[in-house]
N, C-alpha and C positions, 0 to 999 in steps of 0.2 A: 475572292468570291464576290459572288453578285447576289444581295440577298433583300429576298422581298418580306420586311416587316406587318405582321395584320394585328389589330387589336380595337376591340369596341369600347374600352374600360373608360369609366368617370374618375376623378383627379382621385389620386390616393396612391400609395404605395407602391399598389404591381404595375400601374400606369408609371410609378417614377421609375421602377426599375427597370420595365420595358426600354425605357429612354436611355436609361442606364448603359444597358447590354450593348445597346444598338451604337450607342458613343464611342464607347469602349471599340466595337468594331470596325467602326466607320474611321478612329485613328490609329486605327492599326491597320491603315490602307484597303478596306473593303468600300465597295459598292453596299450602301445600305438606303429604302426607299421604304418610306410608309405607306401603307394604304389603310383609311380608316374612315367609321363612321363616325368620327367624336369630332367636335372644334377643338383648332388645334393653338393652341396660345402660343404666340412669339418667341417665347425662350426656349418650348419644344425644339425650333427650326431647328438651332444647331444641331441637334442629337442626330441629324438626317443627313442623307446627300439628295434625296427629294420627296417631297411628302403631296401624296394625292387623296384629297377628301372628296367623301362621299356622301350625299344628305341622306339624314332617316331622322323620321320625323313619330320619336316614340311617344304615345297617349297620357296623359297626367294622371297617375288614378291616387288617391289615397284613403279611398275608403268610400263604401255608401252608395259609389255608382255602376248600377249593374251593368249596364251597357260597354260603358269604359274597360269594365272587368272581362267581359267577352271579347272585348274587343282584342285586349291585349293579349290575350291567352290565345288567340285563333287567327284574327288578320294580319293583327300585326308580327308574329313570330313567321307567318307566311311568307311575310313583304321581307320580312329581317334575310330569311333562307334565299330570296329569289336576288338580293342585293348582293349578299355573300356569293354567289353562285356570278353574279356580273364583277364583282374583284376577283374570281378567281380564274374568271376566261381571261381578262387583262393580264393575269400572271402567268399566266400559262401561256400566253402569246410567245411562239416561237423567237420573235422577234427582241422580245426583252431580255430571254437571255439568263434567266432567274437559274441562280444554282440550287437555289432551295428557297423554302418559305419558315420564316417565323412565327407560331401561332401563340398570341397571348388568351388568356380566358377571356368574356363575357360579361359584362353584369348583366344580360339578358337571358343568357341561357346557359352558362358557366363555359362549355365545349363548344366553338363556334360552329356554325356550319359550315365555313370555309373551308375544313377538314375535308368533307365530303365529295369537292370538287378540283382541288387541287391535284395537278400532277406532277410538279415537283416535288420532292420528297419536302414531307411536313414536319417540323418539330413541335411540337404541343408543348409551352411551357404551365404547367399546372404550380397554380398558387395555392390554392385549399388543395383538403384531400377526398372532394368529394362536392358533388352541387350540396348544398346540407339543406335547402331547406325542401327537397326530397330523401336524403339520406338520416334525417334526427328529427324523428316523429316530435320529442318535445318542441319543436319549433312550431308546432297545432296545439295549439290549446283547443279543444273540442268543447271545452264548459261554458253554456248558453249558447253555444251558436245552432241554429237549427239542422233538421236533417236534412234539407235542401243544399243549403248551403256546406253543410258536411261534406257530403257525395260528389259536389261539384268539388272540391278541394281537392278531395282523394284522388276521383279522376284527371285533375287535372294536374295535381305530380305524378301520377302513374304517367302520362302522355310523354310529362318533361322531363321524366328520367327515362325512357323510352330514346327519345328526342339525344340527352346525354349519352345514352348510351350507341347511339347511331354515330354519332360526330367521333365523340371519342375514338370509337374501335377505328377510324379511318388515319388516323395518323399515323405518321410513317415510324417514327421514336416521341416518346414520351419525357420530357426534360420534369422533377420537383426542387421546388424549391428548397426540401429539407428531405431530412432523412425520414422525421414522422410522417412528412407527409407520401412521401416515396410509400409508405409501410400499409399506410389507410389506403393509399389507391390503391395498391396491389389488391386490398382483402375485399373493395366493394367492386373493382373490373376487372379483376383477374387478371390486371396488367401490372411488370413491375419497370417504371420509368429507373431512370438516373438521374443522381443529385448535383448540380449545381445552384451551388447560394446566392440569395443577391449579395450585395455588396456594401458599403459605405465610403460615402467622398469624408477623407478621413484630411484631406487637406483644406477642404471646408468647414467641417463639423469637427474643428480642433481645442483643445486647451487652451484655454486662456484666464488666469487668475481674478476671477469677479467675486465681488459681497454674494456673499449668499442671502438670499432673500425668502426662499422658502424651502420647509423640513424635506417636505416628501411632496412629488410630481404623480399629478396621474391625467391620462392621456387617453381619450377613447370617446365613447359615447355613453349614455345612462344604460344602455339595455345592459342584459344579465350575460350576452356574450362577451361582455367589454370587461365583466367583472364588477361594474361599477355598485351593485348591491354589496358584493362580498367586501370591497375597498370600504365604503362606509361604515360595518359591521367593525374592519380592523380597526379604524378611527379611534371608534367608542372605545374600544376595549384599549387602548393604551395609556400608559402613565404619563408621556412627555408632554403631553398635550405641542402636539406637532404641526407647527404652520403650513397648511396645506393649499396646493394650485391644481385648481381644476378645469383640464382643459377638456370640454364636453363637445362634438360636432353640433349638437344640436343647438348650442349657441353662438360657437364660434371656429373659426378657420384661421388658423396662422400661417405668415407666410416663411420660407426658408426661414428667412431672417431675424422673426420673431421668434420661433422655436430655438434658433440659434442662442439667443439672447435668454432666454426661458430656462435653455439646459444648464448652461454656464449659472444659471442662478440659483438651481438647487442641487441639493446634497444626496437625495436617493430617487432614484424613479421606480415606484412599484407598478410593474406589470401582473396583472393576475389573470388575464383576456382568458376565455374556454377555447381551450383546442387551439392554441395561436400555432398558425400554420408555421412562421416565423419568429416577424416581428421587426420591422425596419426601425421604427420609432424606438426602441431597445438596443438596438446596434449603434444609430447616430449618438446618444445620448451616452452610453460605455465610449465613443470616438471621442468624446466630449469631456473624458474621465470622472465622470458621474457614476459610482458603483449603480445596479440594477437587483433590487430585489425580487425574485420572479416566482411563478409557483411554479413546482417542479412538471411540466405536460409539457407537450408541443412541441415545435419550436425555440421555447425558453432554453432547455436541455445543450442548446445548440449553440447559442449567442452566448449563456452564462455561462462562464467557468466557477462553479460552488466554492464559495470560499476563498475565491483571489480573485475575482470581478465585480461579485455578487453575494446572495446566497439565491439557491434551490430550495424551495419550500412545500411541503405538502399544505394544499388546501385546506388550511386548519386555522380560523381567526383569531385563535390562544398564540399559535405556534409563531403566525404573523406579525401581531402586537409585541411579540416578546423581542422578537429579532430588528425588528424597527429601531424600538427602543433601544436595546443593545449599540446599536451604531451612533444612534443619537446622541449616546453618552463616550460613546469611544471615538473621537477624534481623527486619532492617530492610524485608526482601523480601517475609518473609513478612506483617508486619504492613500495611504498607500492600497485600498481595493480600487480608486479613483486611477491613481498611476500605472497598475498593471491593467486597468480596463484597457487606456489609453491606448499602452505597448501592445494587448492582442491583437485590437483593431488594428490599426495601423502597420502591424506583420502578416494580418492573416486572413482579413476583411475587405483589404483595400478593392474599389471597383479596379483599380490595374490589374490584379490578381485574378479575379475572378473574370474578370475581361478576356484574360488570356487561358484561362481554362474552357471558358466558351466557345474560343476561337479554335482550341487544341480537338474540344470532343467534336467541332459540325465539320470541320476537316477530316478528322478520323473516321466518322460514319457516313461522311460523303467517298469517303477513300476504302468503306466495308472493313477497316481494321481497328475497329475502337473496342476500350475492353472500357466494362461497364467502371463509374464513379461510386 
């Protein structure tokens, strides 16, 4: 197959897994080409067989400037539609041959525009289960901000789920990344995708016997989506008084290699992220044979097997502090949930595996005989 990859995403996760996918298919003898508005860093290349960049030049806002704010909400999502709309006449060109398109999400608009233009058949990979900060009102805090500024808010998620919901309905099949998430798109677009997972380089992100150097790992940012209030609260409340790494975006960025070295050095990573669509940073670190403590939502549900990888937790800071501790003192408990993490990964995670499930579902629904995952 001949297939043309699209994605606007900034460095993180569904951008690594994009890269992933596309690897995966490109040695497994396909035609695979980027087309994209991001910079593309050197190590990207390989994941390609050719990669065409496109400039877009998005506004800085962070607050305080109105103009900026307008700007971004109106000309620039205009200019984003008419660019998207110039990669998709390239794809479309008779000439190149494209068996299909690969559509990854947004950080601009969650569902590209590219959707809308495309006439090879589109696969939508959805990473969330939903643009959220149109679909989870608590992402408004409405307390002190004026009624001006209210109104304009309102309207202007009513537009960009509008906008979502135009792109979306344009795709040809719907790919999620999880099963929760497959469940929440169904119930806000009354579409139901098929699941394929990302994956882990489980020959990378391997075992290797290091000192341990710290209790419990947490990984994310401060805000309340990351968990990072609720992680603090468990803190307090436990008896071990357990040496804690935190790794926060808003201070710091690691590279593969750092995290490599990070995972190998501690003993539990507690994920408690809201609504984690996945969760990569939880599957490398189980590859790693580091059990995963997680709270029972999400994506967690998926990655962790309760009780022989991990535990499954309800969102409860007693429930938390207790099971921590529990580990911290059992040794033995922990290390053989460190070794069966390992064995899942590495059977049932691998990017080979899921590489080849990818390859199996866009041949089957380019060939009209695939039965849903």
């Amino acid at each position: 197959m001949k297939i043309a990859f699209y994605h606007e995403l900034h460095k993180g996760g569904a951008r690594r897994g994009t890269n992933e996918f596309a690897y995966q298919l490109k040695k497994r003898g396909h035609s695979v080409d980027l087309f994209t508005i991001e910079d593309v860093v050197r190590e990207e290349k390989e994941f390609y067989t050719n990669i065409f960049s496109y400039k877009f030049y998005p506004k800085k806002w962070v607050g305080g400037n109105v103009r900026a704010r307008l700007y971004k909400d109106t000309i620039e999502l205009f200019k984003l539609c008419l660019l998207n709309k110039k990669i998709a006449n390239v794809i479309n060109e008779s000439s190149k041959h494209y068996d299909l398109a690969y559509v990854a999400a947004s950080q601009y608009i969650e569902s590209p525009f590219i959707l809308n233009f495309l006439k090879v058949p589109s696969f939508f990979y959805c990473n969330d289960p939903y643009y959220r900060i149109i679909y989870e009102p608590e992402l408004f805090k409405a307390e002190g901000v004026n009624f001006f500024k209210r109104k304009y808010e309102q309207l202007n998620r009513l537009i960009r789920k509008y906008l979502d919901i135009w792109n979306i309905h344009r795709a040809s099949y719907i790919i999620s990344i999880s099963k929760f998430t497959r469940d929440m798109f169904a119930r806000v677009y009354g579409m139901r995708g098929d699941v394929i997972h990302y994956g882990v380089n489980t020959s990378y992100f391997d075992y290797k016997k290091t000192k341990k150097e710290f209790d419990l790992l947490f990984i994310g940012s401060y805000d309340f989506l990351d968990g990072y209030p609720f992680f603090e609260n468990v803190i307090k409340k436990m008896k071990t008084n357990p040496k804690v790494r935190v790794v926060a975006f808003e201070n710091e960025w690691l590279s593969d290699n750092q995290l490599l070295e990070l995972y190998r050095k501690s003993r539990i990573f507690v994920a408690v992220s809201y609504k984690e669509p996945l969760g990569m940073v939880p599957m490398e670190i189980l590859s790693c044979g580091v059990p995963v403590v997680a709270v029972n939502e999400g994506g967690h549900r998926e990655t962790v097997i309760d009780g022989k990888t991990g535990y499954l937790i309800k969102r409860d800071v007693s429930l938390f502090a207790k099971k921590l501790d529990f580990l911290l003192r059992h040794k033995s408990v922990l290390d053989a949930m460190g070794k069966q993490a390992r064995r899942n990964m590495v059977e049932n995670w691998d990017w080979k595996v899921k590489g080849m499930v990818l390859e199996q579902y866009l041949t089957a629904k380019l060939n009209k005989n695939a039965t849903p995952y």
